[in-house]
C-alpha positions in Angstrom: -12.3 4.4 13.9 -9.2 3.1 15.5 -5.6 4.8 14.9 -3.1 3.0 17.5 0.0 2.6 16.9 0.0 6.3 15.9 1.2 8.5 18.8 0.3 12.3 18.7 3.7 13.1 17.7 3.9 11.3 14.7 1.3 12.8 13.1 2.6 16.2 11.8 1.1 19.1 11.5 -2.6 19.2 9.3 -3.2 22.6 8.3 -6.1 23.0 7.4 -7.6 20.0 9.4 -8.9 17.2 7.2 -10.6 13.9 8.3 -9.1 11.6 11.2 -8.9 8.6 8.9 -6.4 10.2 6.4 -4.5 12.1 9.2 -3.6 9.6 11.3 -3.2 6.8 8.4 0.5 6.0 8.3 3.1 3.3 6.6 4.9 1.3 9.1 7.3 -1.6 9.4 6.8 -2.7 12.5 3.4 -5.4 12.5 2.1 -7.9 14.7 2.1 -11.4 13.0 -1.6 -11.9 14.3 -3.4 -13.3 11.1 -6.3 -10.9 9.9 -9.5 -12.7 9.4 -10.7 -13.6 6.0 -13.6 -11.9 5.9 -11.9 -8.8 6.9 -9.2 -8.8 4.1 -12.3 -9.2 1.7 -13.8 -5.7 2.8 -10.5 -4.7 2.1 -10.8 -5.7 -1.7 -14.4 -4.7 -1.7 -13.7 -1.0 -0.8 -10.9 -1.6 -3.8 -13.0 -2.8 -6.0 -15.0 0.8 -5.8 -12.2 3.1 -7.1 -12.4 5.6 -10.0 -10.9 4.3 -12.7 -10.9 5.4 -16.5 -14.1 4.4 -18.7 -14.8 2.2 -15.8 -11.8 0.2 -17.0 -11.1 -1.5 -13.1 -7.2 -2.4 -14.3 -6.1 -3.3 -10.9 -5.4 -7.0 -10.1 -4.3 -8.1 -6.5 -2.3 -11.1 -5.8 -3.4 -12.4 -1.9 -0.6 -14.3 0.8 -1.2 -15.2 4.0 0.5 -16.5 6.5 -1.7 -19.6 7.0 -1.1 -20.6 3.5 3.2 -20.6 4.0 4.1 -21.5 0.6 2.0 -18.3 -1.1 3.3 -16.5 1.3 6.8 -17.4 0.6 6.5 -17.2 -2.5 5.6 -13.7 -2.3 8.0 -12.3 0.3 10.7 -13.8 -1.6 10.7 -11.2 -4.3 11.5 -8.7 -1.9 14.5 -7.0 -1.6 16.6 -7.5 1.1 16.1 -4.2 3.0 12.2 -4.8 3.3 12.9 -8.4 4.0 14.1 -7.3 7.2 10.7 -6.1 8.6 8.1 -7.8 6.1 8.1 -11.2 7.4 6.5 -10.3 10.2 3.7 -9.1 8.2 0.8 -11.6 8.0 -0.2 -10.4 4.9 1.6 -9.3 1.4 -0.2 -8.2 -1.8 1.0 -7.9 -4.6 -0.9 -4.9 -7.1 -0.9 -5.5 -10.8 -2.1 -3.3 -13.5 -3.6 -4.4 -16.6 -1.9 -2.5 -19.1 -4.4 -2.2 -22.1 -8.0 -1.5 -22.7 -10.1 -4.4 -23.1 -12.6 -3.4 -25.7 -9.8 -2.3 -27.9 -6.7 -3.4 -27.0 -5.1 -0.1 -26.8 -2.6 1.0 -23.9 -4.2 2.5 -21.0 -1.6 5.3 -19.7 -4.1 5.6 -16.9 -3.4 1.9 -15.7 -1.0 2.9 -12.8 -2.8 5.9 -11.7 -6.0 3.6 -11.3 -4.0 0.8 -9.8 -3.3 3.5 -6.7 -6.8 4.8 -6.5 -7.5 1.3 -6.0 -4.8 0.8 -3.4 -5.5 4.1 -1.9 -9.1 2.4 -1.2 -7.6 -0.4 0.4 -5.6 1.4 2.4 -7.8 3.5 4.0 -10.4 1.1 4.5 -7.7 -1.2 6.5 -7.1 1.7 8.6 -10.4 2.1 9.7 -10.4 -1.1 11.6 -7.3 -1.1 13.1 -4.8 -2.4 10.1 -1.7 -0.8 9.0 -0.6 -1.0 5.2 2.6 -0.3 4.2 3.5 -0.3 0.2 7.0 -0.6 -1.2 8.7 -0.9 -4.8 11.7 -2.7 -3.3 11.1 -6.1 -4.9 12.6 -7.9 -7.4 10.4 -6.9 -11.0 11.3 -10.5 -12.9 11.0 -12.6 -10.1 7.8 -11.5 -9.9 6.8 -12.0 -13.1 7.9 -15.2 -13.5 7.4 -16.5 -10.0 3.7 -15.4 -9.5 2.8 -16.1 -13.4 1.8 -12.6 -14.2 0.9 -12.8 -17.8 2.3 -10.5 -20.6 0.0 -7.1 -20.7 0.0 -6.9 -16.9 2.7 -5.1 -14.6 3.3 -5.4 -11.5 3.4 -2.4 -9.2 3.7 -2.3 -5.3 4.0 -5.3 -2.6 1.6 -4.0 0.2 2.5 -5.5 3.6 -1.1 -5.6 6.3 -1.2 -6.5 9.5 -2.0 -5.0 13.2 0.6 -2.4 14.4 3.3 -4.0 15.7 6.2 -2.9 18.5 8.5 -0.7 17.0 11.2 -2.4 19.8 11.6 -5.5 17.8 12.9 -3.5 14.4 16.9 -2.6 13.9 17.4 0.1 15.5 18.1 2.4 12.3 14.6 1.4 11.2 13.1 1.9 14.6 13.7 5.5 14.5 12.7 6.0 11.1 9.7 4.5 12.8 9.9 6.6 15.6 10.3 10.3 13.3 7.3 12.5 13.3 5.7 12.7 9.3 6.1 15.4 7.3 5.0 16.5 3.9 6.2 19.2 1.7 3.7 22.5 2.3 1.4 22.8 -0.4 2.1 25.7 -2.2 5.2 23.9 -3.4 3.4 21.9 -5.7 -0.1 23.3 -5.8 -0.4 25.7 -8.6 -3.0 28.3 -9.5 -3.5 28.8 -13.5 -0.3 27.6 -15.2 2.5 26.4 -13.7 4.9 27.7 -11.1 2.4 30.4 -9.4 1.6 29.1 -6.1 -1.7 28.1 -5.2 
């Protein structure tokens, strides 16, 4: 498995251990605008398309740019806001993840439809990461745009644009981003949040 572009320092501290792949999997801004091969980005959606999901629903829909194709692309990036303009568009890649908001066989809302959307995502992710890509998910894009730009039809929202690409130089972003960058990662410890029996008694 390949983690570069993820220095020891940024890591943070993993106690107790847990496997390489999740440790060292990371969100950055800063990509290489080498285009990923096709066949590549379809493992991506393959290891997606075998997420958990309730009664084997699958609500997740993915909306694929790529570079080579400018005007998707474009399309895409342009529903970003302006702060992750700044680094995106030298991503090679944006996704756009949709949920389908209702259960097909019945028509009723699914309340599970984001939650499965992630899974999904989460899949992704981590399957980019083992060969060397870096994904990096934001909510900083324009809701309507999107809508009406990409043609999403009623019943389906639209949840995270997901820039891929190979790890980049950090050197080339603004220099407030490229310490944000730069910071080691940190997550809250996990009795904060982890209870045991009912709520508010630590785990």
């Amino acid at each position: 498995m390949r983690t570069k572009g993820l220095n020891v320092d940024q890591q943070g501290q993993v106690q107790p251990p847990i496997h390489e792949l999740l440790a060292c999997r990371w969100s950055p801004r800063a990509f290489d605008d080498r285009l990923v091969d096709t066949d590549l980005l379809r493992m991506l959606f393959e290891a997606a398309r075998w997420a958990p999901s309730s009664n084997n629903e699958q609500p997740w829909r993915f909306i694929v740019a790529t570079k080579d194709r400018e005007a998707d692309w474009t399309r895409l990036f342009d529903c970003l806001v302006e702060g992750n303009r700044r680094w995106a568009f030298r991503a090679p890649v944006l996704v756009l993840s949709v949920a389908s908001m209702n259960f097909q066989d019945n028509g009723r809302p699914n309340r599970h439809a984001f939650h499965d959307t992630g899974l999904a995502t989460q899949n992704l992710v981590l399957q980019a990461a083992v060969h060397g890509l870096m994904a990096r998910q934001m909510a900083g894009f324009d809701l309507e745009k999107t809508r009406t730009d990409l043609q999403i039809p009623s019943g389906y929202e639209p949840v995270a644009i997901i820039a891929i690409g190979y790890p980049g130089n950090p050197d080339v972003l603004p220099e407030r981003l490229r310490e944000r960058e730069l910071q080691p990662r940190s997550r809250r410890p996990i009795e904060e949040w982890t209870f045991s029996g009912q709520w508010g008694i630590p785990y």
